[in-house]
N, C-alpha and C positions, 0 to 999 in steps of 0.2 A: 447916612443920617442927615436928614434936612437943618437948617439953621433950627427952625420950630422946636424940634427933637431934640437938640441938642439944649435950649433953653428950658427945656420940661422933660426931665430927665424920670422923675416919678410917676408910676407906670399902673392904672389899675390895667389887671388883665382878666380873661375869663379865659380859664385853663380848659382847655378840648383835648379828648384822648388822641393817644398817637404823641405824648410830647408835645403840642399843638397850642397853641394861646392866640387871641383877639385882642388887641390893646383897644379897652373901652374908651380911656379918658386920658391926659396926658397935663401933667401939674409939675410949676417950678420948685414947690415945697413939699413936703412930705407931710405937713398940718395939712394941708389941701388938699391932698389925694386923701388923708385920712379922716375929713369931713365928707368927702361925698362918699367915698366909702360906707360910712354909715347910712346914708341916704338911703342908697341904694339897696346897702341890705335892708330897708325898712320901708321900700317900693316894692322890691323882689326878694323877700327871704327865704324860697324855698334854691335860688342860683348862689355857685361860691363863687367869689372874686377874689383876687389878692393883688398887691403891693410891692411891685418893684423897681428899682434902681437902675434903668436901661443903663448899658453902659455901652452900647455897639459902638466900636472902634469903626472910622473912617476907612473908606473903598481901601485909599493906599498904606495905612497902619495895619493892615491885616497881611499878616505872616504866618507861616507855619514854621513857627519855632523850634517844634518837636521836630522836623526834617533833620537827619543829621549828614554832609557833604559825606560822599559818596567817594572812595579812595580810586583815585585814575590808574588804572590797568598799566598804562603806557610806563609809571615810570619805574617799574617793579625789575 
């Protein structure tokens, strides 16, 4: 996550199938993402956008928690 990202953490996206999203726009406040929000559905009302909270944890904060350590054969 870039410095940018991390300072505009409010996220419009444009959800695509497959799970799939475009992040259109990127805002420090959540008034501000929900002002063009409006905009845009009033540019483009027949496309859905939505509103999110990016929260992507840094390269080395990323753990796989759920792993659970593996019992050593050796000391059985």
């Amino acid at each position: 996550m870039t410095y940018f990202n991390q300072l505009h953490p409010w996220c419009i996206i444009l959800p695509l199938p497959s799970l799939q999203s475009i992040v259109v726009a990127r805002f420090r406040r959540r008034g501000d993402a929900e002002a063009h929000l409006q905009i845009l559905k009033r540019t483009i009302p027949n496309v859905t956008y939505e509103i999110i909270f990016d929260v992507t944890p840094k390269p080395a904060d990323q753990t796989n928690e759920m792993e659970l350590p593996q019992p050593n054969p050796h000391l059985n």
